[in-house]
mmCIF file of the N, C-alpha and C atoms, coordinates in Angstrom:
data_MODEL
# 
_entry.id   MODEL 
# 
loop_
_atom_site.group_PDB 
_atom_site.id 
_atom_site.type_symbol 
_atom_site.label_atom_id 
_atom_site.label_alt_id 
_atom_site.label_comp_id 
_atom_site.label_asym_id 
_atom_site.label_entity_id 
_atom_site.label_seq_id 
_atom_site.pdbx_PDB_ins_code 
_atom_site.Cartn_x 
_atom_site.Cartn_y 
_atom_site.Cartn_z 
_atom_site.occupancy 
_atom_site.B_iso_or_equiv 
_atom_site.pdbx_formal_charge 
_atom_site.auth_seq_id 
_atom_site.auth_comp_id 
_atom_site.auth_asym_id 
_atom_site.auth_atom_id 
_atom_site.pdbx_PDB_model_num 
ATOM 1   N N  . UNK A 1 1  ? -19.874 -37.561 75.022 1.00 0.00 ? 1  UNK A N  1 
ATOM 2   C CA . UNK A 1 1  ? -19.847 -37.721 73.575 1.00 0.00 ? 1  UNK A CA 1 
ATOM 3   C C  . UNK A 1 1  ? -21.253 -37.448 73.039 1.00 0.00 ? 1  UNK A C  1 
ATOM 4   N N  . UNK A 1 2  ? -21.246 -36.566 71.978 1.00 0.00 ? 2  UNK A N  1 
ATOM 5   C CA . UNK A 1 2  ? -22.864 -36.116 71.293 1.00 0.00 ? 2  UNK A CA 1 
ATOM 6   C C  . UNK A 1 2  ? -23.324 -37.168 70.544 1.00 0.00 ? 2  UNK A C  1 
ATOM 7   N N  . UNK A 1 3  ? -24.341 -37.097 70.019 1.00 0.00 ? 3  UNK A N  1 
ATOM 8   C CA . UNK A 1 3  ? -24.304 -38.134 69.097 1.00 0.00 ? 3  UNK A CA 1 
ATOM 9   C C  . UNK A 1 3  ? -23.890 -37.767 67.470 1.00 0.00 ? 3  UNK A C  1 
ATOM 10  N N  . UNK A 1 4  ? -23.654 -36.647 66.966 1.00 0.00 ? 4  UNK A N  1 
ATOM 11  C CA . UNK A 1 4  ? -23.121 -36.408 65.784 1.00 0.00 ? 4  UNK A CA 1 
ATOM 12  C C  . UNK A 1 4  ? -21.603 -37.371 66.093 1.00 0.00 ? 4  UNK A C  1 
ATOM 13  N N  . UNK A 1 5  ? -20.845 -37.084 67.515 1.00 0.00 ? 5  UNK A N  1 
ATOM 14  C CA . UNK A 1 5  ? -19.196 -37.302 67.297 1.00 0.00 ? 5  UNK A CA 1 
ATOM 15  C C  . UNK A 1 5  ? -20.017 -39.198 67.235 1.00 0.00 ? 5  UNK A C  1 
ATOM 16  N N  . UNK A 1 6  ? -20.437 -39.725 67.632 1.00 0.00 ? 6  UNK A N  1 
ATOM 17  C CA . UNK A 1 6  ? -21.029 -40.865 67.661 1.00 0.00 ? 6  UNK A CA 1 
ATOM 18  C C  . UNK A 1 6  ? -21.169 -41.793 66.713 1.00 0.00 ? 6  UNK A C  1 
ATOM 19  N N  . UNK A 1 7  ? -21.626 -40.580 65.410 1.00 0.00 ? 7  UNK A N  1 
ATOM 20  C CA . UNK A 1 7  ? -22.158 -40.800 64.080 1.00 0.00 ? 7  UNK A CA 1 
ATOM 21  C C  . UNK A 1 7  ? -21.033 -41.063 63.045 1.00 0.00 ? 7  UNK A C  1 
ATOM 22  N N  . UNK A 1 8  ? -20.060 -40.094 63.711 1.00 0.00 ? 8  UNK A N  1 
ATOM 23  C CA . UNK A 1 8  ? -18.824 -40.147 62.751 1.00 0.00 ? 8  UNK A CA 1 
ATOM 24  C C  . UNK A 1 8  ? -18.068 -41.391 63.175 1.00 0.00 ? 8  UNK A C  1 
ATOM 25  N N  . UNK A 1 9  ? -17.893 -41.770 64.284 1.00 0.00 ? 9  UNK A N  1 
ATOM 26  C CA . UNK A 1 9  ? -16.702 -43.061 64.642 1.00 0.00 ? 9  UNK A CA 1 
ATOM 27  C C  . UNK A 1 9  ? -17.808 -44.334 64.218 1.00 0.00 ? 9  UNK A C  1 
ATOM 28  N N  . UNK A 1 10 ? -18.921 -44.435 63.908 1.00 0.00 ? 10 UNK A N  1 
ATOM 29  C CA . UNK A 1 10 ? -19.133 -45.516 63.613 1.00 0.00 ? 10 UNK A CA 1 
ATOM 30  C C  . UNK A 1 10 ? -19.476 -45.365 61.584 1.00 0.00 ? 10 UNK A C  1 
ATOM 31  N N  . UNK A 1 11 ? -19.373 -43.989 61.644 1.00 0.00 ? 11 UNK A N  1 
ATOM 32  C CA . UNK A 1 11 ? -18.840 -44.079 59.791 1.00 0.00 ? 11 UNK A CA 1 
ATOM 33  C C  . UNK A 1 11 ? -17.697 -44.643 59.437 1.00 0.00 ? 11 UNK A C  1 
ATOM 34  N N  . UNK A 1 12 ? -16.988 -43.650 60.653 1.00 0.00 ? 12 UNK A N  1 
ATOM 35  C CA . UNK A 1 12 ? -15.564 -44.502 60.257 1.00 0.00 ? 12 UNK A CA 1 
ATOM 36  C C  . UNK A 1 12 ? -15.002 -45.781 60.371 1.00 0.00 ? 12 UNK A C  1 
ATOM 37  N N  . UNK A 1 13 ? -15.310 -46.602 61.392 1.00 0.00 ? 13 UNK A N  1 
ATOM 38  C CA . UNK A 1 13 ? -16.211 -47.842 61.318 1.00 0.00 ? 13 UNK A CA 1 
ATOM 39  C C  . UNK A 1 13 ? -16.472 -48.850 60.192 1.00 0.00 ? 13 UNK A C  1 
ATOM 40  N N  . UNK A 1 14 ? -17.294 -48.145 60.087 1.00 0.00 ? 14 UNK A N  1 
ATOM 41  C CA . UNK A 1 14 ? -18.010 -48.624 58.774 1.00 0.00 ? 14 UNK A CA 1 
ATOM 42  C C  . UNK A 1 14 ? -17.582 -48.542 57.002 1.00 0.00 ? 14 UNK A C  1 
ATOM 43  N N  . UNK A 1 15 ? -16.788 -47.599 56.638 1.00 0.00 ? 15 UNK A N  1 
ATOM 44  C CA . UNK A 1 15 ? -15.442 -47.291 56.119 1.00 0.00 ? 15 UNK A CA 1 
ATOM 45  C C  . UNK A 1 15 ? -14.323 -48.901 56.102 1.00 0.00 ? 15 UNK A C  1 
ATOM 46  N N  . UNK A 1 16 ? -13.813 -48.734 57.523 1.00 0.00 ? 16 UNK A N  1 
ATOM 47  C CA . UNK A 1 16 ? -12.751 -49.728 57.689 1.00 0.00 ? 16 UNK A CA 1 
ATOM 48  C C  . UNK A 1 16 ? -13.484 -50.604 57.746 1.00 0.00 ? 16 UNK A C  1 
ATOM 49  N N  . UNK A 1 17 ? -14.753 -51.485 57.738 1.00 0.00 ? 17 UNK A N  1 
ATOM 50  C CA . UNK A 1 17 ? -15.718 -52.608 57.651 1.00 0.00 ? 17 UNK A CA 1 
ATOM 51  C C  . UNK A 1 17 ? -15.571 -53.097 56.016 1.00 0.00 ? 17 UNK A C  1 
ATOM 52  N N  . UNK A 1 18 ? -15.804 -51.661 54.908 1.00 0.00 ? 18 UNK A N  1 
ATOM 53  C CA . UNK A 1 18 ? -15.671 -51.864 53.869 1.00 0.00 ? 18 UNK A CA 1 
ATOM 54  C C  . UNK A 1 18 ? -14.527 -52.604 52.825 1.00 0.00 ? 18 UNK A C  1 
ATOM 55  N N  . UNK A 1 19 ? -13.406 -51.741 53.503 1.00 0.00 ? 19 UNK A N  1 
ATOM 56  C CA . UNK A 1 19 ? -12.194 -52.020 52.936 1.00 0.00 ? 19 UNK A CA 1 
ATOM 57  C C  . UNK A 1 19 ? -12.041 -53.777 53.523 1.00 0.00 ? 19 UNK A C  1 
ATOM 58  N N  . UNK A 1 20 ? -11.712 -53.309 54.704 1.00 0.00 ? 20 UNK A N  1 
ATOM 59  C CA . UNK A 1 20 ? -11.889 -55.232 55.414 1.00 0.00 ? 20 UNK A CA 1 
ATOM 60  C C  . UNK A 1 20 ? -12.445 -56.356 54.471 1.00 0.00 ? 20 UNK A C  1 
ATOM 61  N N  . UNK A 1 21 ? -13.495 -56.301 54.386 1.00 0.00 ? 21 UNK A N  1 
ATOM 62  C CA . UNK A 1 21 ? -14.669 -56.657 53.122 1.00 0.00 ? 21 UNK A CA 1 
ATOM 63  C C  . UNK A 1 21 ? -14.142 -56.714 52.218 1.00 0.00 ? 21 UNK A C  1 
ATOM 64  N N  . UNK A 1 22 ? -13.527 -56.441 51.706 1.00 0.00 ? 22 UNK A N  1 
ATOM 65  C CA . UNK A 1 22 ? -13.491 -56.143 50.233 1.00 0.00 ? 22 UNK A CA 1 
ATOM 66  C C  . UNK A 1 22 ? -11.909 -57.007 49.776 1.00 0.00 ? 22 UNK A C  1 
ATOM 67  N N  . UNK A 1 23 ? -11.234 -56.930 50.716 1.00 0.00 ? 23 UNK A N  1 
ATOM 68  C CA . UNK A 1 23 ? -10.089 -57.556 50.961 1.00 0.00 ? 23 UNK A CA 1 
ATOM 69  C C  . UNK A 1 23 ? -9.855  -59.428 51.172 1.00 0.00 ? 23 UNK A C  1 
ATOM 70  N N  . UNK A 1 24 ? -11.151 -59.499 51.771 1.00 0.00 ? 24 UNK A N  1 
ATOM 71  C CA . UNK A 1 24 ? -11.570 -60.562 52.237 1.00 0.00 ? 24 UNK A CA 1 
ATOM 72  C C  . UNK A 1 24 ? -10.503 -61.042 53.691 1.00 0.00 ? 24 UNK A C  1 
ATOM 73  N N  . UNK A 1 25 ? -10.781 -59.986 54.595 1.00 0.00 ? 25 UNK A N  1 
ATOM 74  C CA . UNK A 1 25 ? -10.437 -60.311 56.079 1.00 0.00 ? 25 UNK A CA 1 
ATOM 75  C C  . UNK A 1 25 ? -11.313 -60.093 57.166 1.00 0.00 ? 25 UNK A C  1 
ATOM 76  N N  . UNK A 1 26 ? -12.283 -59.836 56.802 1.00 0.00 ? 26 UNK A N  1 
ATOM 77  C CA . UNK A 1 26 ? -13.886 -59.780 57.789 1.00 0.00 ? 26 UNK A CA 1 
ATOM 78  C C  . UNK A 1 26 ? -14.547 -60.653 56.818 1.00 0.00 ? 26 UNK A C  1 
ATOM 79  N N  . UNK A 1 27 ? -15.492 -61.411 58.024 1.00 0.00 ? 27 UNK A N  1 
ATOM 80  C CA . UNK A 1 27 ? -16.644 -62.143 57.600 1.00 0.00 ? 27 UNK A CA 1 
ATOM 81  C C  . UNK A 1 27 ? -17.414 -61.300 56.611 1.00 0.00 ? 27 UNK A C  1 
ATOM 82  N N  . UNK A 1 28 ? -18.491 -62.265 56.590 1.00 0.00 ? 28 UNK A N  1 
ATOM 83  C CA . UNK A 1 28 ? -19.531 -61.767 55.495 1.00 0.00 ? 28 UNK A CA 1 
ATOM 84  C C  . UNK A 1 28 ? -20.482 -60.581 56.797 1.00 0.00 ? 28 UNK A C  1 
ATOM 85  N N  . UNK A 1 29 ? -20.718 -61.394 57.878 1.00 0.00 ? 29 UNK A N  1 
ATOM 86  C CA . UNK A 1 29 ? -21.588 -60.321 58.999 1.00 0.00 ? 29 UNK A CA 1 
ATOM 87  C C  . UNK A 1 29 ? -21.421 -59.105 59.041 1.00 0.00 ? 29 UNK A C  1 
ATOM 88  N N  . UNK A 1 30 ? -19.789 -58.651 58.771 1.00 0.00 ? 30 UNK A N  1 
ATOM 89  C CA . UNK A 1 30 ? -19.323 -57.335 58.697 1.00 0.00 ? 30 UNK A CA 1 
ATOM 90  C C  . UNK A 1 30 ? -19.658 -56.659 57.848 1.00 0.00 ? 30 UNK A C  1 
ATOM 91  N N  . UNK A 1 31 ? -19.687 -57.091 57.005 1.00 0.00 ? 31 UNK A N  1 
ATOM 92  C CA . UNK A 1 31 ? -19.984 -56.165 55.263 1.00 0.00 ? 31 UNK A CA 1 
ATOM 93  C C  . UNK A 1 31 ? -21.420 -56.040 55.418 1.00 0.00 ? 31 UNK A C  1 
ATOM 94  N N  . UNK A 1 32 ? -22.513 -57.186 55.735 1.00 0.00 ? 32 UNK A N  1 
ATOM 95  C CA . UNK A 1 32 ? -23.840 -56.856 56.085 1.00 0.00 ? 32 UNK A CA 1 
ATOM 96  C C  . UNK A 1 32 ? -24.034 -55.620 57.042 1.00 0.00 ? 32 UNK A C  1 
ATOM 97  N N  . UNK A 1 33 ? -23.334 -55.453 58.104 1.00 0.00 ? 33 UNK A N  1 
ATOM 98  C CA . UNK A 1 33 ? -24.037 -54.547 58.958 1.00 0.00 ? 33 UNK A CA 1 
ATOM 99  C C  . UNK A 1 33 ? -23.266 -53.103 58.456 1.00 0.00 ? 33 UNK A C  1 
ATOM 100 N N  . UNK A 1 34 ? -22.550 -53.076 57.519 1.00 0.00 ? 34 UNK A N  1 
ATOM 101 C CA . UNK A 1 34 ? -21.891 -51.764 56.891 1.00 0.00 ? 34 UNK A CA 1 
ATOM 102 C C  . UNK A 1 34 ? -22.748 -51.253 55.594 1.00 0.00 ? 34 UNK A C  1 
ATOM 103 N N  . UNK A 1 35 ? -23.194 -52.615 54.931 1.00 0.00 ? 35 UNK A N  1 
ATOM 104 C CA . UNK A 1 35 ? -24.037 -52.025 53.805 1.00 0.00 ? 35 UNK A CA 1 
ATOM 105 C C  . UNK A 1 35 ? -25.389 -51.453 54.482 1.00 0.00 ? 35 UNK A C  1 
ATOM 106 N N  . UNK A 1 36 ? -25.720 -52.327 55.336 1.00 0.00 ? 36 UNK A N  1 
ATOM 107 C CA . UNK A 1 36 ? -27.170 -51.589 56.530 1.00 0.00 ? 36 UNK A CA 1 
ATOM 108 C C  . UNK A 1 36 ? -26.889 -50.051 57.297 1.00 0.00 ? 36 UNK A C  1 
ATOM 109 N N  . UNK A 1 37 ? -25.629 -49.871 57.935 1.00 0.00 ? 37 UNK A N  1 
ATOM 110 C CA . UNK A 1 37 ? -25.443 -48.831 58.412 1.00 0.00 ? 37 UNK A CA 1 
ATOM 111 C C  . UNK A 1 37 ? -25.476 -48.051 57.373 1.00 0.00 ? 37 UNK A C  1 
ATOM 112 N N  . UNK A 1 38 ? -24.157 -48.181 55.993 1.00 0.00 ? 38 UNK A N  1 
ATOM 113 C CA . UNK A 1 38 ? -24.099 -47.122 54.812 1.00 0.00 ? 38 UNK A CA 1 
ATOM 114 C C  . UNK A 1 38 ? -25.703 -46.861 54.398 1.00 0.00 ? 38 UNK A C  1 
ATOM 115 N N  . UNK A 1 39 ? -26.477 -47.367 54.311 1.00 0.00 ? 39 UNK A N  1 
ATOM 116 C CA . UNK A 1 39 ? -27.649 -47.294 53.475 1.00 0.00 ? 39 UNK A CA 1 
ATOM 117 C C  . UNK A 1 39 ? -28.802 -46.500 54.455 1.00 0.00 ? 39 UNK A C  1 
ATOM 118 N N  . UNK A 1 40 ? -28.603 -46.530 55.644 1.00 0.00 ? 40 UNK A N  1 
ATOM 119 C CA . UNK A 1 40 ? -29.549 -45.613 56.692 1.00 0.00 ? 40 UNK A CA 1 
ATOM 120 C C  . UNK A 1 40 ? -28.772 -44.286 56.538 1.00 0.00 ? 40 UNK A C  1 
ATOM 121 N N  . UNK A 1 41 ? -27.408 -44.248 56.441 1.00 0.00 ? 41 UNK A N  1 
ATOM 122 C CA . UNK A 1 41 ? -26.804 -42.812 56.748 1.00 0.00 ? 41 UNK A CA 1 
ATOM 123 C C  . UNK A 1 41 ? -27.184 -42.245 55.370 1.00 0.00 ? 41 UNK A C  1 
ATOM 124 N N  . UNK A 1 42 ? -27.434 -42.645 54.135 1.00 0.00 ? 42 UNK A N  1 
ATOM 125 C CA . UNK A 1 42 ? -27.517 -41.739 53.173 1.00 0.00 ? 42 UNK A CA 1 
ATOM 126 C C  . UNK A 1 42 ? -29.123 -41.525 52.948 1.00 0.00 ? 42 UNK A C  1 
ATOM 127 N N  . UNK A 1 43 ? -29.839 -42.539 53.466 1.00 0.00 ? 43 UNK A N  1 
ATOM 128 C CA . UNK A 1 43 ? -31.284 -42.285 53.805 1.00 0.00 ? 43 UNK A CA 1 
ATOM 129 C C  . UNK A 1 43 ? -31.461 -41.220 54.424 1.00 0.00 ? 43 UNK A C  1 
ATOM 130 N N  . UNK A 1 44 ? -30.629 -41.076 55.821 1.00 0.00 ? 44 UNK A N  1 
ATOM 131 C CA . UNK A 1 44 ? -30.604 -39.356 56.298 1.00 0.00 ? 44 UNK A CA 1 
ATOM 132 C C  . UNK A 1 44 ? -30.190 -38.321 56.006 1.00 0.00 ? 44 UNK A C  1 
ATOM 133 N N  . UNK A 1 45 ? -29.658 -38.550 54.689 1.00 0.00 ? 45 UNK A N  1 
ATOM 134 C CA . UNK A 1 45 ? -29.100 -37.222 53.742 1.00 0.00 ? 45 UNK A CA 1 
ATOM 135 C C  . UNK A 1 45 ? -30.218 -36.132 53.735 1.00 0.00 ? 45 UNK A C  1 
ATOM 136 N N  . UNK A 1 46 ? -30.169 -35.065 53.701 1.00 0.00 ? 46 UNK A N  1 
ATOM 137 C CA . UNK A 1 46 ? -30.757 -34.140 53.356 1.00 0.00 ? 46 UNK A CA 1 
ATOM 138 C C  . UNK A 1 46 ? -31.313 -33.965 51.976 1.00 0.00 ? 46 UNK A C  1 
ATOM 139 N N  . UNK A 1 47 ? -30.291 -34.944 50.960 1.00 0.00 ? 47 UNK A N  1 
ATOM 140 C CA . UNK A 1 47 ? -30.498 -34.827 49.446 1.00 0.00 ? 47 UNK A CA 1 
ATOM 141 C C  . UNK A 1 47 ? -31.450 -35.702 49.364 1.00 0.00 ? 47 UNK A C  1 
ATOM 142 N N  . UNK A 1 48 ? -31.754 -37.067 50.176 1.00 0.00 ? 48 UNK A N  1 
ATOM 143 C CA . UNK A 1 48 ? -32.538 -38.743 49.769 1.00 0.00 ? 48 UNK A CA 1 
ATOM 144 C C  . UNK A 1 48 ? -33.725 -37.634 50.520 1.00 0.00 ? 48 UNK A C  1 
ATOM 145 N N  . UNK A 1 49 ? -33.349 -37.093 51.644 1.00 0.00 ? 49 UNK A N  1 
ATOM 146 C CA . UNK A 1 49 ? -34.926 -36.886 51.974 1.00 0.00 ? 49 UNK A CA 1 
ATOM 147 C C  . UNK A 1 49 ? -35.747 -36.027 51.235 1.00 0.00 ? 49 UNK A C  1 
ATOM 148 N N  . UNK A 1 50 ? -34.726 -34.711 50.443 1.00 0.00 ? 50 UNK A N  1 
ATOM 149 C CA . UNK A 1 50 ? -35.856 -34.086 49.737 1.00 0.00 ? 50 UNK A CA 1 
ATOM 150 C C  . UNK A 1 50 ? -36.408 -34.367 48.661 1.00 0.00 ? 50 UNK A C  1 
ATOM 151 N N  . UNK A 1 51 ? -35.460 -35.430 47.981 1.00 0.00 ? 51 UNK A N  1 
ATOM 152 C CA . UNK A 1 51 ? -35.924 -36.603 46.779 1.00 0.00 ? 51 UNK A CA 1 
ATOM 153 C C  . UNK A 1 51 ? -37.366 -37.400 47.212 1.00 0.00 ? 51 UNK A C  1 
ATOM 154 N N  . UNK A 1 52 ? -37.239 -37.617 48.605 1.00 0.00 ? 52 UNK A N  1 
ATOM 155 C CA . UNK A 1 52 ? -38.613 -38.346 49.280 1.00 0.00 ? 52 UNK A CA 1 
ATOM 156 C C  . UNK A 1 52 ? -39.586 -37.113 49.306 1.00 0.00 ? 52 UNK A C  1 
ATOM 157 N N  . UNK A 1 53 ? -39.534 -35.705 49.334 1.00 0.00 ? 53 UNK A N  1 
ATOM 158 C CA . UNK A 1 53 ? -40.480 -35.002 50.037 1.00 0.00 ? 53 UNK A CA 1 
ATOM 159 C C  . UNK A 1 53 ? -40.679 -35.316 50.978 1.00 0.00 ? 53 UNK A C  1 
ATOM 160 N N  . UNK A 1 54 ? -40.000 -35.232 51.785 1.00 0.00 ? 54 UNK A N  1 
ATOM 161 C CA . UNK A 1 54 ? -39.868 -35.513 53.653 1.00 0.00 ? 54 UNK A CA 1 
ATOM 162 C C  . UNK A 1 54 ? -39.030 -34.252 54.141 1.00 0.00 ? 54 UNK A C  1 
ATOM 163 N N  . UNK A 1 55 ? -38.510 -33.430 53.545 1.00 0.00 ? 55 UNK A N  1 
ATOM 164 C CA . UNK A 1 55 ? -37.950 -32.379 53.876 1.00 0.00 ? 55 UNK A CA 1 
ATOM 165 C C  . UNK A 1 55 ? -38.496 -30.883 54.437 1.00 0.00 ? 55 UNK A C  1 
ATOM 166 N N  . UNK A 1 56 ? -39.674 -30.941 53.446 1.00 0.00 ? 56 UNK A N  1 
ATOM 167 C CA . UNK A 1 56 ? -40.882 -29.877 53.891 1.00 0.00 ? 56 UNK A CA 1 
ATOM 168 C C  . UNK A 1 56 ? -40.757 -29.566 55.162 1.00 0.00 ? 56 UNK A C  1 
ATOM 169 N N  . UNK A 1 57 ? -40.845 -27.982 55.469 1.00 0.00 ? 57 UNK A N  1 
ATOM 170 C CA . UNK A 1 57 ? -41.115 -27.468 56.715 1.00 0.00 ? 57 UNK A CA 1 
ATOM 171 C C  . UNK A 1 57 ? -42.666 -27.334 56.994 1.00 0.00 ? 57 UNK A C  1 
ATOM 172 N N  . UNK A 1 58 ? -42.821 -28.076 58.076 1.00 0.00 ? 58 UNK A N  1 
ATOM 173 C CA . UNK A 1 58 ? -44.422 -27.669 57.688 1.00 0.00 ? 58 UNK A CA 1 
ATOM 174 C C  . UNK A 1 58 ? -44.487 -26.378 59.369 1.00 0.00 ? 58 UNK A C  1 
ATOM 175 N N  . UNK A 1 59 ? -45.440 -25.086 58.005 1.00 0.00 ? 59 UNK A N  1 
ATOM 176 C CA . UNK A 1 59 ? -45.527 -23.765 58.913 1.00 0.00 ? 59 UNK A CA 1 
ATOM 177 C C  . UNK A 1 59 ? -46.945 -24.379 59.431 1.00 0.00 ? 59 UNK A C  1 
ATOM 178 N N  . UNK A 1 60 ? -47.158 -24.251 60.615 1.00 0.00 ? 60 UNK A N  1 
ATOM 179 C CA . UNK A 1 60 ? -48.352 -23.917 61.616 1.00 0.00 ? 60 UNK A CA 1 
ATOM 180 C C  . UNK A 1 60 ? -49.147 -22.326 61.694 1.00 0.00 ? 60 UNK A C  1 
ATOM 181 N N  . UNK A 1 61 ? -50.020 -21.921 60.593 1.00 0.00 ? 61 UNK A N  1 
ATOM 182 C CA . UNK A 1 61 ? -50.684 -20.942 61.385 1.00 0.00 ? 61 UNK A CA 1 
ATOM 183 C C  . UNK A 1 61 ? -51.853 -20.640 62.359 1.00 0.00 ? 61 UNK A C  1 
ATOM 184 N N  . UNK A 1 62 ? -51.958 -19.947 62.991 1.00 0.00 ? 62 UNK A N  1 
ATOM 185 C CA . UNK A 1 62 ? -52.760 -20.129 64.707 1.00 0.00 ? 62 UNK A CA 1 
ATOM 186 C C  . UNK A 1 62 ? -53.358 -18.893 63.790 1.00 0.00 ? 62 UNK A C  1 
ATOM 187 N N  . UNK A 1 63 ? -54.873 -19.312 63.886 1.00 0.00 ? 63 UNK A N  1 
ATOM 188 C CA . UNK A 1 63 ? -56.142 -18.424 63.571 1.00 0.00 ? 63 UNK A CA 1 
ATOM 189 C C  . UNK A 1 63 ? -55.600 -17.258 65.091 1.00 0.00 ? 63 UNK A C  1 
ATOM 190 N N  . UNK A 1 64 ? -56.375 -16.108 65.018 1.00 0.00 ? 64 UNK A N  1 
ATOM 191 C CA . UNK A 1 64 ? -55.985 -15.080 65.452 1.00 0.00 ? 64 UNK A CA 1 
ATOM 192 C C  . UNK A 1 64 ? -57.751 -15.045 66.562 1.00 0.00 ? 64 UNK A C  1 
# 
C-alpha cells in the first residue's frame, strides 16, 4: 500500500468520523482527531500552500 492509497482510507475515515460526530454516535475524541486530520490535509493543499508562499520552486544555478 503507497502512501497516497493510505491518505485516502484515512480521509475516508475521517469523512465517516464526521458524520458519526455530528449525529452524536462517536465520542467527542473522534471528532477531535478528524478536525486535526481535516485541517493538516487542507494545509497540504497546493492552494493553502501557495496562499503561504511555500509553493515556490526554488531554481539552483551552479556558477559555470
Amino acid at each position: 500500500m503507497n502512501i497516497e492509497h493510505g491518505k485516502q482510507i484515512l480521509d475516508g475515515l475521517s469523512m465517516a468520523t464526521v458524520v458519526g460526530a455530528l449525529v452524536d454516535v462517536l465520542p467527542a475524541l473522534a471528532a477531535i482527531f478528524t478536525i486535526v486530520w481535516t485541517g493538516i490535509r487542507i494545509y497540504e493543499t497546493k492552494t493553502v500552500q501557495k496562499w503561504l508562499g511555500k509553493d515556490k520552486k526554488r531554481i539552483i544555478v551552479e556558477d559555470e
